[in-house]
N, C-alpha and C positions, 0 to 999 in steps of 0.2 A: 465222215472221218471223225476221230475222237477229239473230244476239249481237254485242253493239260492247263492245268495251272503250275507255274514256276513261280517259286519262291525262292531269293537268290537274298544274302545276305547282302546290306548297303556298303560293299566296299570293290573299289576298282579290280583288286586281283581275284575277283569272286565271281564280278558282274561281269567282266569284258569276257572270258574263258565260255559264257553260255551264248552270247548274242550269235554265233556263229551256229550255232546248235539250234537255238530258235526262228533265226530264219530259215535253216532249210527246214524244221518241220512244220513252218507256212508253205514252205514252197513245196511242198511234200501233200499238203490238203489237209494238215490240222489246224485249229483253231487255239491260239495260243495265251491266255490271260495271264499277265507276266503282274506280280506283287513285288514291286519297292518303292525306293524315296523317290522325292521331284526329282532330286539332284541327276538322279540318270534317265528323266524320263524321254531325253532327244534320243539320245542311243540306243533306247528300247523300241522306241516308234520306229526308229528307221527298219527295222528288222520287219514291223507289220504284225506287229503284238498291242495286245491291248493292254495298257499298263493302269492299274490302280494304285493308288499309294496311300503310304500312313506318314505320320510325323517322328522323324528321325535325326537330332542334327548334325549337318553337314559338319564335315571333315571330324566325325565323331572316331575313329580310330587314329586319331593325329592327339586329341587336347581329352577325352574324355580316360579319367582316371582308370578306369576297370575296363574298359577296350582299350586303349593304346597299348601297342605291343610291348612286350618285354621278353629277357631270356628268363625260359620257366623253369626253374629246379626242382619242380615235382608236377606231376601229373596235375595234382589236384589243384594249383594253381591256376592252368589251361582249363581245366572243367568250371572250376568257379567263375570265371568269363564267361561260359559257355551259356553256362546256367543264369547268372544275374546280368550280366550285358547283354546276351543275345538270347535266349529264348525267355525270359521274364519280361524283355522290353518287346519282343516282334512278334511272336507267338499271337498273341490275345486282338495283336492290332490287325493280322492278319485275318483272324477267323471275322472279324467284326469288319473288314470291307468285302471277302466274299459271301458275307451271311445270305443265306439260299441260296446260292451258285452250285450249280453240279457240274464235276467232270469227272472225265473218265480217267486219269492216272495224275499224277503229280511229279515236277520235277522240285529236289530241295540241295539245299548248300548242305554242305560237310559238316559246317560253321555251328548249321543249326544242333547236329546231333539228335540225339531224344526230344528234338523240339520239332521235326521232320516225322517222326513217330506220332508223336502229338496229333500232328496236321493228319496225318494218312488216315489216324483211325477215327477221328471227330466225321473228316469227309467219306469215309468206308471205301475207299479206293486205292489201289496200292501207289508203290512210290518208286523215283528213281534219285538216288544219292549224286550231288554232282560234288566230286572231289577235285577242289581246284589246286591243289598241291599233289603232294604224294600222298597217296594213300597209308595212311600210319597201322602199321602192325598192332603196335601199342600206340593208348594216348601222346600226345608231344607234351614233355620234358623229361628231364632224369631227375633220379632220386640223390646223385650226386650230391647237390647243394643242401638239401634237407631228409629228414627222415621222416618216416611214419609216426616217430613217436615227438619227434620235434613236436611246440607249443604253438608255434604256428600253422605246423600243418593239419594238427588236431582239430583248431579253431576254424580252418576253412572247408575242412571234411564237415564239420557242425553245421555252419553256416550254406554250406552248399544243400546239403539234403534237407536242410529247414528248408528252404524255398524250393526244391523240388519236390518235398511233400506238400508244400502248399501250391503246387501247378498242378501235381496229379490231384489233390481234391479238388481243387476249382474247371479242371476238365474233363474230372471221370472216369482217371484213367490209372492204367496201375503203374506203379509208381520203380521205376526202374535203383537198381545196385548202383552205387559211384561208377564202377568202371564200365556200366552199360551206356553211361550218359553221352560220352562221345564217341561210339561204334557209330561205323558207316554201318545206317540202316538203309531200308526197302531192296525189292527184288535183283533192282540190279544197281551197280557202282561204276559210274561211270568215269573214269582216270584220266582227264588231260594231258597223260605221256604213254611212254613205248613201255611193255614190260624188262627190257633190256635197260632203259633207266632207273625203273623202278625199283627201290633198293629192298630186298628180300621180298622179290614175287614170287617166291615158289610157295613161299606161307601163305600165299592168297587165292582161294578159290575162283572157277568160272562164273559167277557172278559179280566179278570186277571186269569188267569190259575197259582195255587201254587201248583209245583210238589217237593220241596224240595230241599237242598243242591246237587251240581253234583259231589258227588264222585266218583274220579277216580283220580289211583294210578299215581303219576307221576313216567316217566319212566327212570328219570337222578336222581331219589335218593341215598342220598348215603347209605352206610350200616351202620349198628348201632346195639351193642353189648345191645339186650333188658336182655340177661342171666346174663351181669352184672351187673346190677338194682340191678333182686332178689337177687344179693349176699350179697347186701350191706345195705340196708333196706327194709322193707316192704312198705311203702308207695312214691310215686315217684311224686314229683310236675315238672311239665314244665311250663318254661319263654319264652314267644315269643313275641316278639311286633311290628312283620308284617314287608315289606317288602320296607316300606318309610321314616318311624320314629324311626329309631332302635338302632339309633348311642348314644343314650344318654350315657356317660359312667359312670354319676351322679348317673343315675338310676340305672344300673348295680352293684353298690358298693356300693347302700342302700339296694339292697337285699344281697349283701352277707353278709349285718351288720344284717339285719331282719333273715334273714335263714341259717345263717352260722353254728352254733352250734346245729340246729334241728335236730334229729333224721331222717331224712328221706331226699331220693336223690330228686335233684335240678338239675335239666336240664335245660340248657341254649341254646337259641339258638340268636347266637347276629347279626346275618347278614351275610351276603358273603363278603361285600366292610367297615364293623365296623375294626376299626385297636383295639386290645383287648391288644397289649402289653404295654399300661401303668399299668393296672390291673393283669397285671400275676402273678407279686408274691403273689398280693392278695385273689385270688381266693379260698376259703374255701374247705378244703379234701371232703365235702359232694356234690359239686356243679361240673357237667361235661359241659365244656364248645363248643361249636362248632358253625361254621361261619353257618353250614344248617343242619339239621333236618328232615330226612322225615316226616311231621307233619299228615300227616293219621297215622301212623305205631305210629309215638309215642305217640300219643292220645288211642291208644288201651292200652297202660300201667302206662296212667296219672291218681293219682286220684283229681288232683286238676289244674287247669290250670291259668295261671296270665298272663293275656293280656288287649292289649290296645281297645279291643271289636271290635276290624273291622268286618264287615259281615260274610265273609269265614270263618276268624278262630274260632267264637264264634258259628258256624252253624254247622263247623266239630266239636268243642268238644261237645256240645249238642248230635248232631248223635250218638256219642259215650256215651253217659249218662257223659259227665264230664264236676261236677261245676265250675263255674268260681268265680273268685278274678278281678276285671276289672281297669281297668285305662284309661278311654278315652280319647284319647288327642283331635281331631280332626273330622270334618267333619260329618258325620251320627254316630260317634262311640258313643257320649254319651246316643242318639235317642235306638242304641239297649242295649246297656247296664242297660240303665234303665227299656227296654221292660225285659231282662232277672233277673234284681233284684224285678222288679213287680211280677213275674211270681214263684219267691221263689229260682233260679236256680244259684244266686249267690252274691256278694257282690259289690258294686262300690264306688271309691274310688277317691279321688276329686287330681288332678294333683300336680294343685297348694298349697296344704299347706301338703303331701303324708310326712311322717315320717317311718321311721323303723317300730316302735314300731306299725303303723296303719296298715304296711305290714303285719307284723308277726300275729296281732291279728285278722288280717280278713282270712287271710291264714290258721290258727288253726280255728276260728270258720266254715268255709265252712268244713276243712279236718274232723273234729270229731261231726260234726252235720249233721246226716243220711239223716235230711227233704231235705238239700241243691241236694245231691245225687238223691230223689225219684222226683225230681222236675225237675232236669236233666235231669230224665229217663223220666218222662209224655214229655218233649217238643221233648225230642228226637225220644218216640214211633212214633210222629207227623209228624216228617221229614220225617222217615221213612217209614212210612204209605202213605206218599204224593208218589212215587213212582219213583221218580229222573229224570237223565237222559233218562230215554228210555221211561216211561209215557209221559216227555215232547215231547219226536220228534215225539210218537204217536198221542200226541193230535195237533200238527202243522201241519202232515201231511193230517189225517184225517179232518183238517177244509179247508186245500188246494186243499183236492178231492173234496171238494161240489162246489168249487165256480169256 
């Protein structure tokens, strides 16, 4: 059977989306050498991959100036990350911990862009794109906020292609346009959703393969008393707002002023590293608070979910037929969030001017208006139907036997 190296950028909504992909293609008879940080190297091993790492630091897309996320107002914003956060810094550490290693195809992050390119043609083996989001027609952001000719945008178009002409000299390769840097490259594209979610799939060719979200349970969850839900209400909302932007404690204390007094449990899930003790006396008798969540397991007993629309999590509560309440703060968040308020499956709700009062009354109108629910269930029959993890290593493998 063939060797795949996966190369998966160091961040939760990047790394979790492949691990179900990598075990079935051990379990399938491939041989798997998976490249990232310590930080996820228990996750990786469970899967029965062999992981090498390089030096990255932890929680670097939370505190690190040029990866922490932001709303992009031009393209070239998103690409200058691309280029000087992630493939100037991974790129080089990667080829230097497989030095002499052969395999036969490569799997690579979205993230990396033309730094996936890089890797395919240094190793002479083709590649497979993993898109952990939606797959972007065009780059992510709009020209809305700035122009071409703006002084800043000038400045980072300069700055960007100085150092990606200094990657193609330093690895020999030719040296890609601004807008070629973040094209999903290699043979095939592999999509974490339905093409029915996917907002304008008909501009995208058969080489984007959409098999759906990769559910699969993690196996360091903690346990969670779901029998004491039912004791206490009927209906049960979860708060999660992901695993980079979660510290707001602003936000946290407008919903226990919006959902404090409702009838129904509030599950909170505020982070692992969120410090919660200035809010403890405040915390409302309806509202269960905790650092983590197993968020598969508690989405089977959500009927309403209030997040900040990142890919993963709005993919797993869809799977599960549950509408959303959304709040995007950042990066691709508001792109799906409006694909899921298009689509009927939930409500969005703007950051900057978010009240109580906007919480509570979009939070009741999703929880007691059925359409929000039956709109949940069509996208999620979709995900479903696409056929996940094991469709996709089927269809990777099977285009690897022809060629």
């Amino acid at each position: 059977m063939a060797r795949v190296l996966v190369v998966i950028t160091p961040a939760e909504g990047h790394v979790n989306p492949s691990l179900g992909l990598v075990t079935q293609l051990i379990d399938n008879g491939e041989e798997v050498v998976y490249v990232c940080t310590e930080e996820y190297r228990s996750r990786i091993e469970q899967t029965g991959a062999r992981i090498l790492t390089y030096p990255f630091p932890q929680d670097a897309f939370s505190h690190d100036p040029v990866l922490k996320p932001q709303e992009y107002k031009h393209s070239y914003q998103f690409i200058h990350m691309m280029v000087s956060g992630i493939i100037r810094r991974i790129i080089p550490n990667v080829l230097r911990v497989i030095e002499n290693q052969k395999f036969d195809y490569m799997i690579f992050d979205s993230l990396m862009g033309w730094g996936g390119t890089i890797l395919a043609e240094k190793l002479g083996i083709p590649a497979v794109c993993s898109i952990a989001s939606f797959a972007f027609v065009e780059p992510l952001g709009s020209t809305q906020g700035l122009s071409e000719r703006d002084t800043d945008t000038k400045g980072l178009y300069e700055a960007t292609m100085k150092i990606t002409r200094e990657l193609a000299h330093e690895f020999q390769v030719n040296m890609p346009a601004m807008e070629e840097i973040p094209a999903h490259a290699g043979r095939l594209k592999l999509v974490y959703t339905s093409r029915y979610f996917q907002p304008h799939a008909d501009k995208l060719d058969d080489r984007f393969i959409f098999t759906g979200p990769s559910i699969i349970p993690r196996q360091d969850a903690p346990t969670f008393s779901f029998e004491l839900l039912h004791e206490r209400h009927p209906h049960t909302v979860y708060i999660a707002m992901g695993t980079i932007l979660n510290k707001n404690l602003d936000f946290y204390q407008l919903c226990f002023e919006a959902l404090g007094d409702l009838p129904l449990n509030v599950v909170l899930s505020s982070g692992k590293y969120t410090d919660m003790e200035p809010l403890a006396d405040q915390i409302p008798s309806n509202f269960i608070v905790r650092p983590y969540i197993a968020q598969l397991d508690m989405l089977q007993h959500t009927d309403v979910f209030i997040t900040h629309a990142g890919m993963n999590s709005t993919s797993e509560a869809l799977y599960y037929n549950v509408p959303l309440v959304m709040i995007p703060l950042t990066s691709d968040q508001p792109l799906v969030a409006n694909r899921v308020q298009e689509l009927g499956a939930g409500i969005t709700l703007n950051k900057h001017n978010l009240s109580a009062t906007d919480l509570r009354e979009a939070l009741v109108e999703v929880l007691h208006n059925s359409l929000y629910k039956h709109q949940a269930y069509l996208i999620g029959e979709s995900l479903r139907q696409a056929g996940g993890y094991k469709q996709a290593a089927k269809m990777i493998m099977n285009h690897f036997a022809k060629v």
